[in-house]
MARROLUM-341583 format. One record per residue (C-alpha): residue in one letter; residue number from 1; z, y, x. Coordinates in nm, 3 decimals, decimal comma, always signed. Each point is the difference from the previous one (the first is absolute). Layout:
% residues N
   code   pos         z         y         x
      a   NUM         Z         Y         X
...
***
This chain:
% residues 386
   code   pos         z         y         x
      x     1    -2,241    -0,743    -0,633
      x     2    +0,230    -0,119    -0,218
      x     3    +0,353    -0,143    -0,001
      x     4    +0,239    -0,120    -0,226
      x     5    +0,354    +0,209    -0,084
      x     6    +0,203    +0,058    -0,329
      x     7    -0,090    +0,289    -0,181
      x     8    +0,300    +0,221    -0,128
      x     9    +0,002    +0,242    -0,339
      x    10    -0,065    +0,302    +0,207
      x    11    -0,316    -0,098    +0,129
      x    12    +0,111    -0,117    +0,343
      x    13    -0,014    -0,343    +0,180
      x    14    +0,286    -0,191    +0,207
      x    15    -0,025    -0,297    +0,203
      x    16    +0,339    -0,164    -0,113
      x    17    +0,175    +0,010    -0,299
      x    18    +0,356    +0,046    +0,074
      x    19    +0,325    +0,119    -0,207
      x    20    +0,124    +0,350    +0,199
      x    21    +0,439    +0,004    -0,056
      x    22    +0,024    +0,374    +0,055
      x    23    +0,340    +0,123    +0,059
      x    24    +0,036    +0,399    -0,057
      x    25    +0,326    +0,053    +0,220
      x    26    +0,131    -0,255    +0,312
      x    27    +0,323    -0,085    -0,221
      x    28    -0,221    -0,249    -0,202
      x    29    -0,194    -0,159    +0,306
      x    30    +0,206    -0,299    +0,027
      x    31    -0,061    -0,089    -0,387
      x    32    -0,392    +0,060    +0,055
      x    33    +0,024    -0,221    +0,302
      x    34    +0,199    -0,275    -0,203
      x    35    -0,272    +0,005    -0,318
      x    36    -0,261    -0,002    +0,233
      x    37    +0,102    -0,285    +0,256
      x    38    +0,013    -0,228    -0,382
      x    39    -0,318    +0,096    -0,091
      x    40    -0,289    -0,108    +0,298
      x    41    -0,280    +0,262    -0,150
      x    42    +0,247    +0,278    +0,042
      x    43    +0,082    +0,285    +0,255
      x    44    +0,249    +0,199    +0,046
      x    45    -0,061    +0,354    +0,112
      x    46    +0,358    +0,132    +0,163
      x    47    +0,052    +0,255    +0,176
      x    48    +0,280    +0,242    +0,073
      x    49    +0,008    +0,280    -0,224
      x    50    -0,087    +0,157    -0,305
      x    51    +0,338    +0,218    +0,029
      x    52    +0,075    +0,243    +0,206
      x    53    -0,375    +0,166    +0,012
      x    54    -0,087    +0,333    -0,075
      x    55    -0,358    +0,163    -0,028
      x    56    -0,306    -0,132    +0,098
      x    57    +0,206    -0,299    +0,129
      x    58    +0,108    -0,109    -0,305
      x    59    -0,369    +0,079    -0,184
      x    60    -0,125    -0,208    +0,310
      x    61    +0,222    -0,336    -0,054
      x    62    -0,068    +0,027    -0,370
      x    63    -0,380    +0,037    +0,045
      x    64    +0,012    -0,311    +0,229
      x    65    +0,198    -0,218    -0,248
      x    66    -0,265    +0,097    -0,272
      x    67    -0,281    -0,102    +0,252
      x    68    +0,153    -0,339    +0,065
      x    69    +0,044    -0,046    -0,352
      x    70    -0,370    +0,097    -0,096
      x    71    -0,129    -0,197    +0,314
      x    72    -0,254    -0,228    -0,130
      x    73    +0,105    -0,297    +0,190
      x    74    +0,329    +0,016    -0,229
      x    75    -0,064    -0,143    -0,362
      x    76    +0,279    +0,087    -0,140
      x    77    +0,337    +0,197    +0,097
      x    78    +0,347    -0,020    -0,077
      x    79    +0,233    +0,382    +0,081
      x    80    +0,305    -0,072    +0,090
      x    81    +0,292    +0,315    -0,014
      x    82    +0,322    +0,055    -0,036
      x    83    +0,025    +0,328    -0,170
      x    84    +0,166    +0,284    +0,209
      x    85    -0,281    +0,034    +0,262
      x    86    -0,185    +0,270    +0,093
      x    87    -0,350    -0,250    -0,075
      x    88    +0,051    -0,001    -0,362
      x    89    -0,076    -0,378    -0,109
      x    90    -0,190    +0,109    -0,330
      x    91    -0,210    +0,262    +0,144
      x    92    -0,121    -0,259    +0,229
      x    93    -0,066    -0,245    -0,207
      x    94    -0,202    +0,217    -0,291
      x    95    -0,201    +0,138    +0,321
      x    96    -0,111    -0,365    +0,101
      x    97    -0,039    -0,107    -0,372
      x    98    -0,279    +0,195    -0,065
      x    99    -0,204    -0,187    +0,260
      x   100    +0,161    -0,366    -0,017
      x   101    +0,092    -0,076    -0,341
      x   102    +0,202    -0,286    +0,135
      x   103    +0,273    +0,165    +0,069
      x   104    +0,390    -0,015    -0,099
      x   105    +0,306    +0,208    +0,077
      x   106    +0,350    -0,130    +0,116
      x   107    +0,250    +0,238    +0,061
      x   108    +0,385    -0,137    +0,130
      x   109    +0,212    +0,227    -0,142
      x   110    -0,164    -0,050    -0,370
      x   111    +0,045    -0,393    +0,007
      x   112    +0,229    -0,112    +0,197
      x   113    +0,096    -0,153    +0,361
      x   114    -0,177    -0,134    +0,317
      x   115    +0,013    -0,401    -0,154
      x   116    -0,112    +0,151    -0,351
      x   117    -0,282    +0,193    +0,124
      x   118    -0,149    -0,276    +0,263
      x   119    -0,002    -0,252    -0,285
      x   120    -0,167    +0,284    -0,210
      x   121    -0,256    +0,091    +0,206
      x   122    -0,089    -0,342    +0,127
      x   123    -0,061    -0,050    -0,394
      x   124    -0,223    +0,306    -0,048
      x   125    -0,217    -0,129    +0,362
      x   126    -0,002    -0,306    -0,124
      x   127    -0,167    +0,103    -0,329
      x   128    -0,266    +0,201    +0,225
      x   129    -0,065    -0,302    +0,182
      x   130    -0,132    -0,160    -0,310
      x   131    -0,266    +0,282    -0,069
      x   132    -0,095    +0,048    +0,363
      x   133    -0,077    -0,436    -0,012
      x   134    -0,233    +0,053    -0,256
      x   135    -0,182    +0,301    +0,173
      x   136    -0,331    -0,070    +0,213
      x   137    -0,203    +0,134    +0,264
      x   138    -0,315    +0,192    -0,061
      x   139    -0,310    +0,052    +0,230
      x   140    +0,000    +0,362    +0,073
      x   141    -0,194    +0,187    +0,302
      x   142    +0,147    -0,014    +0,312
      x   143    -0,014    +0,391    -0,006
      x   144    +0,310    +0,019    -0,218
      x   145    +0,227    -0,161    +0,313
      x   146    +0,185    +0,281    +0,191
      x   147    +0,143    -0,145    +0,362
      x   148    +0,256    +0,166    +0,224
      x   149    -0,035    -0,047    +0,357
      x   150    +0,312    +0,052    +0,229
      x   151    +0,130    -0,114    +0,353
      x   152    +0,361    -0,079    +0,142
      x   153    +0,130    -0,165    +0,304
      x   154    -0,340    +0,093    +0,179
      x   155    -0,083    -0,125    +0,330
      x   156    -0,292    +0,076    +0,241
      x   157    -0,195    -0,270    -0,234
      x   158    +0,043    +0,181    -0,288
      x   159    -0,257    +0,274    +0,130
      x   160    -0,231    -0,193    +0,149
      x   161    -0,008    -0,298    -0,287
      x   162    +0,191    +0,006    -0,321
      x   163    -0,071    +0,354    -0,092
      x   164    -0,374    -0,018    +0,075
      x   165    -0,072    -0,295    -0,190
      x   166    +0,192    +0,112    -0,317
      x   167    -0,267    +0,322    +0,070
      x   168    -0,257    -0,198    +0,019
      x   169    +0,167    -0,108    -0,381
      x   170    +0,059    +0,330    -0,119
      x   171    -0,372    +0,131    +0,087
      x   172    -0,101    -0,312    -0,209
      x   173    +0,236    +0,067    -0,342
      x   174    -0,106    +0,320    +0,005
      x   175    -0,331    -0,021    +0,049
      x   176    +0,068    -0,287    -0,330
      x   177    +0,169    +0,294    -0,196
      x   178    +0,364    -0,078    +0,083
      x   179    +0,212    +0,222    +0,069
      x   180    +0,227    +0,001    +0,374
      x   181    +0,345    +0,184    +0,049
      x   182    +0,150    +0,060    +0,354
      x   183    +0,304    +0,227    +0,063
      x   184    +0,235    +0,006    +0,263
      x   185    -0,008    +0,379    +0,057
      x   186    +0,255    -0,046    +0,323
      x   187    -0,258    -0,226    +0,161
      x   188    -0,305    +0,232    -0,035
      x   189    +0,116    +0,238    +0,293
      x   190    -0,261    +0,004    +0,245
      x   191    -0,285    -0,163    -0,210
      x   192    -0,104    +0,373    -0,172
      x   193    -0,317    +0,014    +0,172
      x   194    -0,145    -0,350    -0,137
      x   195    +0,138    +0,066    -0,340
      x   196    -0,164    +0,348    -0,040
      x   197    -0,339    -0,204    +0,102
      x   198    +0,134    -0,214    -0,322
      x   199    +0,079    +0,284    -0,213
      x   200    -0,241    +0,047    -0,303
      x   201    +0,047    +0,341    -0,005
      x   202    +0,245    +0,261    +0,159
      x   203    +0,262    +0,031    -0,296
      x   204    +0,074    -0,411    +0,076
      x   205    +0,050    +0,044    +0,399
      x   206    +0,212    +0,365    -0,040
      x   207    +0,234    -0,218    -0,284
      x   208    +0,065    -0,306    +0,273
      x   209    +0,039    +0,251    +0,328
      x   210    +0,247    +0,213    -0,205
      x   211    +0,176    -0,300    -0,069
      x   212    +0,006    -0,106    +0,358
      x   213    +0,113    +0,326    +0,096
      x   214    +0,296    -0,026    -0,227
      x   215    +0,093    -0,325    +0,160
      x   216    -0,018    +0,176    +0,347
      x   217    +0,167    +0,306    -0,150
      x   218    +0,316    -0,177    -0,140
      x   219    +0,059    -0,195    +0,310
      x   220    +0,019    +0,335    +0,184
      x   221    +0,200    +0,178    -0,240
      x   222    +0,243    -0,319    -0,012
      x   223    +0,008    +0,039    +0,409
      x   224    -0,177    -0,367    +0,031
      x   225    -0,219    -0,141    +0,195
      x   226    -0,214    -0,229    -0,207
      x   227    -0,082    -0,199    +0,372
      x   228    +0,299    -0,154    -0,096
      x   229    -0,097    -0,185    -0,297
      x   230    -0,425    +0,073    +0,034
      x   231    -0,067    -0,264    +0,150
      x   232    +0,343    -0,211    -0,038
      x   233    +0,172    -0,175    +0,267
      x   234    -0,223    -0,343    -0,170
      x   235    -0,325    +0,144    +0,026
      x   236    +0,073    +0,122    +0,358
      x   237    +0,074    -0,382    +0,083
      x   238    -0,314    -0,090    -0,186
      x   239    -0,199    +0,215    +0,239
      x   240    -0,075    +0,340    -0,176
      x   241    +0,115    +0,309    +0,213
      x   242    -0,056    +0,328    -0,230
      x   243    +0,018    +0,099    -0,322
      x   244    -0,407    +0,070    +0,068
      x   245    -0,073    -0,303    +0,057
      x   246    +0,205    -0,185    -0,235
      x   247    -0,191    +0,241    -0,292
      x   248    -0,312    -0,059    +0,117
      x   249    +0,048    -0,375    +0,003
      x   250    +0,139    +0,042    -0,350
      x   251    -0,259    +0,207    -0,145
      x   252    -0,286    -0,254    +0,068
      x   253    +0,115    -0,141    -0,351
      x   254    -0,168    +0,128    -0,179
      x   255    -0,347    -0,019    +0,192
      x   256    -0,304    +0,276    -0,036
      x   257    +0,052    +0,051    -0,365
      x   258    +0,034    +0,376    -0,078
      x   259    +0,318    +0,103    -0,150
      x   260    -0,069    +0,173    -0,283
      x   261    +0,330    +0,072    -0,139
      x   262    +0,383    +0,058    +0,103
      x   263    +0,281    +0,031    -0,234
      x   264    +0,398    +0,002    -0,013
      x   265    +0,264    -0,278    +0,020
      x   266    -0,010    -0,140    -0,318
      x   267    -0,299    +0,112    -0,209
      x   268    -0,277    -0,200    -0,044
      x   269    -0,369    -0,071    +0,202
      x   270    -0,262    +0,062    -0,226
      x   271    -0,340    +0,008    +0,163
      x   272    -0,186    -0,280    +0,137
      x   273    -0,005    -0,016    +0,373
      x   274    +0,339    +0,046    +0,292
      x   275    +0,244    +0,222    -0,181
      x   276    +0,267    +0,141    +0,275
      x   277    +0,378    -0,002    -0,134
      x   278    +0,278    +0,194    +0,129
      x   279    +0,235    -0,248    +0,047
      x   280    +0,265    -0,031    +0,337
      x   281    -0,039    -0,306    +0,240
      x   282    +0,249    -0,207    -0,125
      x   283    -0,119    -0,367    -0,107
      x   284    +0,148    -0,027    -0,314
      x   285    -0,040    +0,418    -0,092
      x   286    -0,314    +0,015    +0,071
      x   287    -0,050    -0,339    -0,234
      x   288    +0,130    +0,199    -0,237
      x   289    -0,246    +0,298    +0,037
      x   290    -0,316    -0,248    +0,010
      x   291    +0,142    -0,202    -0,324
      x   292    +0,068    +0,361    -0,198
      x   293    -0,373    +0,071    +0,087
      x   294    -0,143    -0,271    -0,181
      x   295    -0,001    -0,284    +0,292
      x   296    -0,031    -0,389    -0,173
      x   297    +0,038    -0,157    +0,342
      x   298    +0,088    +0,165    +0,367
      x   299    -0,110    -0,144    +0,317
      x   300    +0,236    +0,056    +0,245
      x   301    -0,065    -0,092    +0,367
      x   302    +0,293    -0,007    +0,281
      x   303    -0,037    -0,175    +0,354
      x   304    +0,394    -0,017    +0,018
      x   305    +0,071    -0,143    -0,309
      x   306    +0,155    +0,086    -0,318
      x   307    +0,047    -0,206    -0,293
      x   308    +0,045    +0,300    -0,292
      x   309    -0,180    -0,016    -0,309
      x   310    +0,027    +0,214    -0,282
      x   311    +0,072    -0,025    -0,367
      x   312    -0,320    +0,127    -0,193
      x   313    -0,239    -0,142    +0,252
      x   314    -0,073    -0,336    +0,210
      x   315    -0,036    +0,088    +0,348
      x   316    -0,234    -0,135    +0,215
      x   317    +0,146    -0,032    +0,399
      x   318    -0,257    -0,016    +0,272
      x   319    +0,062    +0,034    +0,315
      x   320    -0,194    -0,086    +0,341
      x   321    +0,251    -0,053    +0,210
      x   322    +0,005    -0,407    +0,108
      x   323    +0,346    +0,013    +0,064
      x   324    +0,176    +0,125    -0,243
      x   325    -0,214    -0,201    -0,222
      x   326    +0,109    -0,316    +0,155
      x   327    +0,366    +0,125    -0,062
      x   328    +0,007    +0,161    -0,327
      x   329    -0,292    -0,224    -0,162
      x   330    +0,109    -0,026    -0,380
      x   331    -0,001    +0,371    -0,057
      x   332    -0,378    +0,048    +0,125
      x   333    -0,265    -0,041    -0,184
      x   334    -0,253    +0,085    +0,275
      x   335    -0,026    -0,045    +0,351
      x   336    -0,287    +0,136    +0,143
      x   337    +0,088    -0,035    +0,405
      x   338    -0,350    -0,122    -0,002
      x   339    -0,093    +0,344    +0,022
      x   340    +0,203    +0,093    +0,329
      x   341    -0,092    -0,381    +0,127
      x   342    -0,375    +0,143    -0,064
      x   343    -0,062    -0,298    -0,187
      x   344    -0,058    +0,216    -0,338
      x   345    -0,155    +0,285    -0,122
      x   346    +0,175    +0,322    -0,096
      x   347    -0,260    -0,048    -0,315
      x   348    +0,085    -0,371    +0,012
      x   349    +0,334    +0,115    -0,088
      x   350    -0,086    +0,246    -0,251
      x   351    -0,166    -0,252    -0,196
      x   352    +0,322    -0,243    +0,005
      x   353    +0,224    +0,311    -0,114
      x   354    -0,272    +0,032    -0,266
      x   355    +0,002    -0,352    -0,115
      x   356    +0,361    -0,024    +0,011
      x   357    +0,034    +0,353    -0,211
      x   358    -0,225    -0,211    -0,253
      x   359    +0,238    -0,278    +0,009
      x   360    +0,299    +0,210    -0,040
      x   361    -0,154    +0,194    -0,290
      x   362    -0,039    -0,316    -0,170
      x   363    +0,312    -0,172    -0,009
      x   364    +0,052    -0,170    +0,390
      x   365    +0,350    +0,105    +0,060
      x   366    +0,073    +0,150    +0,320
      x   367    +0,225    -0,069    +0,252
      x   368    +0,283    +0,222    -0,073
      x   369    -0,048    -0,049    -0,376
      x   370    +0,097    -0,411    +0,109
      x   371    +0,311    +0,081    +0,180
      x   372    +0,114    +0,213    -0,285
      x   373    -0,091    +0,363    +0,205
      x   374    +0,026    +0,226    -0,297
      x   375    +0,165    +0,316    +0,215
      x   376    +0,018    +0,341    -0,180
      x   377    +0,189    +0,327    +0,050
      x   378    -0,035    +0,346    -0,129
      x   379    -0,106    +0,340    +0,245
      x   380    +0,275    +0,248    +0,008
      x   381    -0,117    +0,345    +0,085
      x   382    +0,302    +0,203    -0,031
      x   383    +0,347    -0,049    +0,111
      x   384    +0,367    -0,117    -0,167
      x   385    +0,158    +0,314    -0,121
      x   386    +0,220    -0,097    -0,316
***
């Protein structure tokens, strides 16, 4: 089957063709935000650090920034430092050269103040903006699109609708030669025995249980109890009791397919089929996970609502819940209470996800991408010590 994307210099295919504003440290955030806000094809990706990090954290952040900037639904990227961070501007910016030739440095303390370097950097955007204008789509297999799947705010039809019917998607992109990434490693608890069944081999299902266990572990040695958060005081309300059952609603996502490979937070799916990623619950840090691995677009159902997007990726909401729909309409693209209302399908549904993945891929903006939900963050793994 084939689709149309925009090929990139490394080989790999996005489904937009944005301008990333990359920020190394949190001191420059407010200058990314201001270039980006004058130029409408550009993001920008703050977040609060890039000081301050020591280790694997710091190795981590940097990675992440590299990944955004060598996402292929970016075009062309524009670092933006100011000199005495810990993220060193330059290194960044070679790293993500060698992959995206449009690519240009700004660092603060080397040219001058926060008025300076917006009109600056609006200039150099506005100079990629010409050679992204001239560059077109290409028809390309639909094998080459990688999709995250994730849920937040779920409700009771979350498990028994959304989820299923974006399974019923998954089974079919992979079966097409796409690849699927799912993570959420908090939300997993209970659901071991299904996803050993799912496993490929034993090496996949003894990576995700260890990671699971670490979740469990920490919470113990922290003197937590994760009841407290898994499931959260919303999902409670939205009729989902344990932390088993909210993981077994969740893990329908990603259907029968076998998962036939599991790696880190922030390296990269490789293999054609469901790829697990270790990434925590949280919306927009597990966004970040499925984006690092590769993901073009991420489906993201909720029955309470949420209207987050992400920076590197249009979302696509779905939820089945009537009511929230009717309340929150212009952040959904789906509704499929038909499914609860037993009006529709669970296959039915799988088939609109499908269609509207198609869409998405080539060029229908999404709901969140409208309202100008372009959320991003980075994962801290260590804590402040300096």
């Amino acid at each position: 089957m084939k689709i149309k994307m925009y090929k990139r210099p490394n080989g790999s295919f996005g489904v937009r063709n944005r301008i990333a504003v990359i920020p190394t440290v949190a001191c420059v955030n407010h200058v990314a935000e201001k270039i980006a806000s004058l130029v409408p094809t550009a993001d920008a990706y703050t977040h609060p650090y890039g000081c301050d990090q020591l280790g694997y954290d710091l190795e981590l952040s940097f990675n992440c920034l590299k990944k955004m900037g060598t996402h292929p639904n970016n075009g062309a990227v524009l670092v933006l430092g100011l000199c005495c961070e810990e993220i060193i501007p330059k290194k960044l910016y070679e790293e993500i050269k060698k992959e995206q030739p449009n690519t240009e440095l700004l660092v603060m303390q080397e040219n001058g103040g926060t008025d300076y370097c917006v009109d600056l950097g609006v200039k150099i955007c506005q100079k990629f903006e010409n050679i992204l204008s001239s560059q077109k789509r290409v028809e390309t297999d639909i094998s080459n699109l990688t999709i995250g799947v994730e849920c937040g705010g779920s409700d009771f039809t979350s498990g028994i609708a959304s989820n299923p019917a974006v399974g019923v998607f998954t089974d079919k992109i992979c079966f097409l030669g796409g690849k699927v990434v799912f993570g959420e490693t908090t939300e997993l608890m209970g659901a071991e025995g299904i996803i050993e069944n799912l496993c490929e081999n034993k090496e996949i299902f003894d990576f995700i249980k260890g990671r699971i266990k670490n979740v469990e572990d920490t919470a113990i040695n922290m003197h937590v109890d994760l009841r407290g958060t898994q499931p959260s005081p919303g999902n409670i309300e939205g009729g989902l009791s344990t932390i088993e059952e909210k993981s077994l609603g969740g893990i329908c996502k990603i259907g029968s397919s076998k998962i036939v490979d599991a790696i880190g937070f922030g390296q990269s799916a490789e293999k054609s089929g469901v790829t697990f990623v270790d990434t925590p619950g949280n919306d927009i840090a597990c966004s970040l996970g499925l984006g690092c691995a590769g993901a073009q677009i991420i489906i993201f159902t909720t029955g309470k609502g949420t209207p987050m997007g992400f920076a590197c990726a249009p979302v696509i909401k779905v939820t089945a819940n009537k009511n929230i729909y009717n309340i929150m309409g212009e952040n959904f693209d789906l509704c499929l209470s038909d499914i609860v209302d037993g009006e529709l399908s669970i296959k039915e549904g799988g088939e609109i996800v499908f269609n509207k993945v198609l869409e998405t891929a080539e060029g229908t903006q999404t709901a969140a991408e409208k309202l100008g939900h372009r959320e991003f963050s980075l994962y801290r793994v260590s804590p402040i010590l300096t």
